[in-house]
C-alpha positions in Angstrom: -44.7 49.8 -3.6 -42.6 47.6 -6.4 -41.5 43.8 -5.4 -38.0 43.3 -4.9 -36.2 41.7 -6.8 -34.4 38.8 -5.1 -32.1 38.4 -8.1 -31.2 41.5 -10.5 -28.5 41.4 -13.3 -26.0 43.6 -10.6 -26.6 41.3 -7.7 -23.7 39.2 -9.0 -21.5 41.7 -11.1 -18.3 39.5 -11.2 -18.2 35.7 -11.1 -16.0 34.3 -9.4 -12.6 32.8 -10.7 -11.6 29.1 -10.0 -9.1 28.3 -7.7 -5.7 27.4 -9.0 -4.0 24.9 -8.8 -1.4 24.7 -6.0 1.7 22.0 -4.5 -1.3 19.7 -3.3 -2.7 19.6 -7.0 0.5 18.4 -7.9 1.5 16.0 -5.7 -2.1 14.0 -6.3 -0.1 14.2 -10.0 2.6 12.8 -9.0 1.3 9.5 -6.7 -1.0 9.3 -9.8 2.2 8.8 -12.0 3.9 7.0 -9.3 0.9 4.1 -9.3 0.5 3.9 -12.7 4.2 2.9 -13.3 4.4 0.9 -9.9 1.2 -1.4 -12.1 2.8 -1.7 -14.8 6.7 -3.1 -13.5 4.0 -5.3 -11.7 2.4 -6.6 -14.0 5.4 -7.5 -15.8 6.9 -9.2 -12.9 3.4 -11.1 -12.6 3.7 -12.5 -16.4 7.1 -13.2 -15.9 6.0 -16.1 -14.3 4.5 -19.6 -15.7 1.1 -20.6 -15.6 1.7 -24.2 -14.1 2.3 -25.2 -10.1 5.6 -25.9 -9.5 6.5 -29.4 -8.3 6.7 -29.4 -4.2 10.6 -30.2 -3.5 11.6 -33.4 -1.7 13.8 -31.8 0.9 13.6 -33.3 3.9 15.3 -31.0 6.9 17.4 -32.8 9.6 16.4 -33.7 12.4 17.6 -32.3 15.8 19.3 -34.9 17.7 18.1 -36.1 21.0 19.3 -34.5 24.3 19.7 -36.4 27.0 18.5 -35.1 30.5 20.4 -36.3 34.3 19.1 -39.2 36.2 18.3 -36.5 38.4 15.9 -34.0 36.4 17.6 -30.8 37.1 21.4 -30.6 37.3 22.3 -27.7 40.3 26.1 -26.3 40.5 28.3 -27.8 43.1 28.8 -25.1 46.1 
């Protein structure tokens, strides 16, 4: 009795065809195109910028004034 063959030249007689490409194929297009351009405005924003560390500003906020509390503690309404 002959071996079989576990692979012949007609075990495989068409090969397959890649998948297309679909919506999802595009979308992963467009987010590419969307981060790329999102990089670059900032970047420019980033150089727009200097180099040195601005000067802290001498602003001062007012202060709140004091309140005053009762002799009492707690003030109740009159009956």
């Amino acid at each position: 009795m002959a071996a079989a063959r576990s692979r012949g030249r007609l075990a495989d007689p068409m090969p397959e065809a890649k998948p297309s490409s679909d919506a999802y194929v595009g979308l992963l297009a467009i987010s590419l195109v969307a981060m790329v351009v999102g990089t670059v405005f900032l970047t420019m924003d980033y150089l727009q910028y200097d180099s040195k560390v601005p000067t802290p500003s001498k602003y001062s906020p007012p202060t709140a004034p004091a309140q005053t509390v009762p002799a009492g503690g707690v003030t109740t309404p009159a009956p």
